[in-house]
C-alpha positions as CSV (number, residue, x, y, z in Angstrom):
1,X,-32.1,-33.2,118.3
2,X,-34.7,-30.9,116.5
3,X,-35.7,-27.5,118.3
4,X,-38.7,-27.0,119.2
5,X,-41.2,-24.1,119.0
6,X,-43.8,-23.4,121.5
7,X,-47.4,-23.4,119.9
8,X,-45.8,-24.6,116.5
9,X,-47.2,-27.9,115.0
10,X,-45.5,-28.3,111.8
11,X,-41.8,-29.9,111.6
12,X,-39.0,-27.8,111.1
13,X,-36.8,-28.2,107.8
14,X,-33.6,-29.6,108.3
15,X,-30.3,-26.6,107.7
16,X,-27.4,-28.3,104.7
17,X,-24.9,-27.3,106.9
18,X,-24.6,-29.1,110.6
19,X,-22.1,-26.3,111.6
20,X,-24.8,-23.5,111.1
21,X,-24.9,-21.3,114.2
22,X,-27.1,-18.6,113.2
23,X,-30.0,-19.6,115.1
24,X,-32.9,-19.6,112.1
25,X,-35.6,-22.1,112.1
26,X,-37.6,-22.7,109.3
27,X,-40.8,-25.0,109.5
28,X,-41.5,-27.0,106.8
29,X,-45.0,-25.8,106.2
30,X,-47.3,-27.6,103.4
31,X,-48.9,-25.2,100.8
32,X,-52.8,-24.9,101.4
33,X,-55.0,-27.1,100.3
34,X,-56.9,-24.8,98.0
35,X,-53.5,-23.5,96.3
36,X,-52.7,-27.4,96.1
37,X,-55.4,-28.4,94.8
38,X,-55.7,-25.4,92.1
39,X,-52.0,-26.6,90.8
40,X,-53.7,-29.5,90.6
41,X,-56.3,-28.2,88.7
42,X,-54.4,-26.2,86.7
43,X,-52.2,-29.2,85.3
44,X,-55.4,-31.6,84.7
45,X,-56.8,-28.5,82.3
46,X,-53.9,-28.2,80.4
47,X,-53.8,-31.8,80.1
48,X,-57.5,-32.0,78.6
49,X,-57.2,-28.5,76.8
50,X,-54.1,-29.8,74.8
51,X,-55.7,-33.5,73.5
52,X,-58.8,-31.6,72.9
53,X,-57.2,-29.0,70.7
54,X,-54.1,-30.7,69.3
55,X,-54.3,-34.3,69.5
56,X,-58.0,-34.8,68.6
57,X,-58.6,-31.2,66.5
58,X,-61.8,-31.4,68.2
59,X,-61.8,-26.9,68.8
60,X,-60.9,-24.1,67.2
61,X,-57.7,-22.6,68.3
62,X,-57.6,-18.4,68.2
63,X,-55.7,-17.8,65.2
64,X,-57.9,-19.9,63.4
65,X,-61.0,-18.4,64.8
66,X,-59.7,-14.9,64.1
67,X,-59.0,-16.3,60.0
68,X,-62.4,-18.0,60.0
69,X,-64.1,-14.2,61.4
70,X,-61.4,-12.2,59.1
71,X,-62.8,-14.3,55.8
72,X,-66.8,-13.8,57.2
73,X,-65.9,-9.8,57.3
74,X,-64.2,-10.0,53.8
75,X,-67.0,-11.1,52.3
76,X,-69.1,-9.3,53.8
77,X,-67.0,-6.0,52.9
78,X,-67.3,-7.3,49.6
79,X,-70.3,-8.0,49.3
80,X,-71.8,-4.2,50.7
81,X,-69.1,-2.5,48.2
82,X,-70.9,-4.8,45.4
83,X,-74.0,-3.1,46.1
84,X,-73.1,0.0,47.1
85,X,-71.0,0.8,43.9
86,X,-71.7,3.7,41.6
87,X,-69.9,4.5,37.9
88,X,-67.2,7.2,38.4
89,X,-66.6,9.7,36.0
90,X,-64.2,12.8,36.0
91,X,-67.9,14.6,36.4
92,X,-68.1,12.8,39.4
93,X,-64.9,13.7,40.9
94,X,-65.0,17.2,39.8
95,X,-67.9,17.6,41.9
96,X,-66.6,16.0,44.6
97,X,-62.9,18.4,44.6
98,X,-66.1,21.2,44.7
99,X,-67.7,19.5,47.9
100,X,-66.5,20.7,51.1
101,X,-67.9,18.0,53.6
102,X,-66.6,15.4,50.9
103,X,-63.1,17.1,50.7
104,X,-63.2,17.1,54.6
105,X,-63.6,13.1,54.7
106,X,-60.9,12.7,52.3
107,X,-58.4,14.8,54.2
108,X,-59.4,12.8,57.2
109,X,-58.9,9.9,55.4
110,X,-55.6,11.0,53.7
111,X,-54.1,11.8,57.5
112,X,-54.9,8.4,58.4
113,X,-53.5,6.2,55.8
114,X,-51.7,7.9,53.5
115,X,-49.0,10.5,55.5
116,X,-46.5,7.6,56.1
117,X,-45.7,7.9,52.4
118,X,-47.0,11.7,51.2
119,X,-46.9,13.8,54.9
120,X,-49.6,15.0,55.9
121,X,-49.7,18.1,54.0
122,X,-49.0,16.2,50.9
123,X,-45.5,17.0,50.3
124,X,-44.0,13.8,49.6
125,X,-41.6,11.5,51.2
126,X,-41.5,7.7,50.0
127,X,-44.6,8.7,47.9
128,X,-44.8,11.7,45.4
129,X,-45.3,15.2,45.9
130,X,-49.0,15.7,44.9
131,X,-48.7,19.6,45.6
132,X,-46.8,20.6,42.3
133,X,-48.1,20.4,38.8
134,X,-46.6,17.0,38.0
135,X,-48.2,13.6,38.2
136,X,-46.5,10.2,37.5
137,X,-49.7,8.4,36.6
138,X,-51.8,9.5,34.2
139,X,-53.3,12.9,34.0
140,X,-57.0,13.0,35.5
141,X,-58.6,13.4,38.8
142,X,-60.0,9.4,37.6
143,X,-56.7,8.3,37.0
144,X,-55.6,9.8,40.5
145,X,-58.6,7.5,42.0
146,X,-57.8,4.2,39.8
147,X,-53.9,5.0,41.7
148,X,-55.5,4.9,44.9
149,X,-57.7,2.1,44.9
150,X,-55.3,-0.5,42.6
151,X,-52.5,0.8,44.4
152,X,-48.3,0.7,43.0
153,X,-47.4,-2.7,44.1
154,X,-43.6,-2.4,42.3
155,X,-43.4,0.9,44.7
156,X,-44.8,-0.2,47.7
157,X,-48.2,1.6,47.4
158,X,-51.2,-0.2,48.9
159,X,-54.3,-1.1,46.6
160,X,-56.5,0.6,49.4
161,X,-59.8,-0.4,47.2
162,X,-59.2,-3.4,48.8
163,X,-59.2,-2.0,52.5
164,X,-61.8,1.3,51.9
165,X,-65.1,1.8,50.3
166,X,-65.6,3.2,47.6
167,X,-66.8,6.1,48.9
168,X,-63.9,6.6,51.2
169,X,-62.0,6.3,47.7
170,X,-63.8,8.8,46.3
171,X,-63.1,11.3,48.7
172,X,-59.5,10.7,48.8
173,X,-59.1,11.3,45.5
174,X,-61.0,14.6,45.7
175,X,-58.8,16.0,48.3
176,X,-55.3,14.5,46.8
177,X,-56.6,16.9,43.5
178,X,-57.1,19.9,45.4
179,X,-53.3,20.0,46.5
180,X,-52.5,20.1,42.9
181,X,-50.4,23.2,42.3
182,X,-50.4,24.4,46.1
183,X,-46.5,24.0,45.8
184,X,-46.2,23.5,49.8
185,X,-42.6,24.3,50.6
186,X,-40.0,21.3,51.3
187,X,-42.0,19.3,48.7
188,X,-40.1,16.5,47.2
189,X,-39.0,17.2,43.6
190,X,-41.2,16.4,40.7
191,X,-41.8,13.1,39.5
192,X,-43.6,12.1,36.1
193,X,-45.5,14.2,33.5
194,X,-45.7,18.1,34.3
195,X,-49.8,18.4,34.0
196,X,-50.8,21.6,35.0
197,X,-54.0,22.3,37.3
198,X,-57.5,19.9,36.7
199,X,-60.0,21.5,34.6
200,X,-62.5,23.7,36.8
């Protein structure tokens, strides 16, 4: 025979083991009708959400929204670098190694993407010291910016004229020549043709 509990309408949940003595009822309540009917809910939306967007293709999931606005931005980069480029000369860049707020933004820049590989003080690490009087590819401040923006793909360096505009480059570049022949101490040891400093 079932206990009962004064004041209690709901039935009490039968205990696995007959023998049990320790004197614990337990009512065998229903969850609320709002949590119910939320489950309920809940299940029909995943239902509909998953013909809508995998059976019938009829949305756009969120990877492929996030390709379709990654290709709109890329072309749109592309397109404002288009008409925002200017020819680049050593003339150029000499001016721009002479230009403190440009130097500034390329050191900036330099902290930002390009420490993992130089340090931040343009020692070297993975990447070559660019504080002696050595360089690996070519000779010129425009040969330093054609490094940067096509990048070493056989040595792991990033073509970051794909990533950064050009002015971004330019100023990179800059600052990456004004470390030449700074000799900061712990640099890595020299790598490619011994240069000497750029022309003033």
């Amino acid at each position: 025979m079932k206990p009962e509990v004064e004041g209690a309408d709901a039935p009490f949940m039968p205990h696995d083991r007959e023998d049990s003595n320790d004197g614990i009822l337990e009512h065998d309540n229903p969850a609320p009708l709002w949590l119910t009917r939320t489950f309920i809910g809940c299940i029909v939306f995943a239902a509909a959400y998953f013909v809508w967007f995998h059976v019938a293709h009829r949305g756009e999931l969120p990877d492929e929204s996030f390709r379709d606005a990654w290709a709109e931005h890329e072309a749109e980069r592309k397109a404002a670098q288009a008409t925002d480029v200017i020819a680049v000369d050593e003339g150029v860049l000499s001016s721009a190694a002479h230009d403190a707020d440009t130097v500034a933004h390329g050191r900036q820049v330099f902290v930002e993407r390009c420490t993992g590989c130089h340090t931040d003080n343009g020692r070297g690490l993975v990447g070559a010291n660019l504080t002696d009087d050595y360089q690996i590819h070519g000779r010129t401040r425009l040969d330093i910016l054609n490094t940067v923006t096509q990048g070493v793909l056989d040595k792991g360096m990033v073509a970051w004229g794909e990533q950064l505009p050009q002015h971004d480059l330019i100023a990179v570049a800059a600052y990456a020549s004004t470390l030449r022949g700074t000799n900061v101490p712990g640099g890595k040891a020299p790598q490619g043709e011994k240069v000497g400093p750029f022309p003033p």
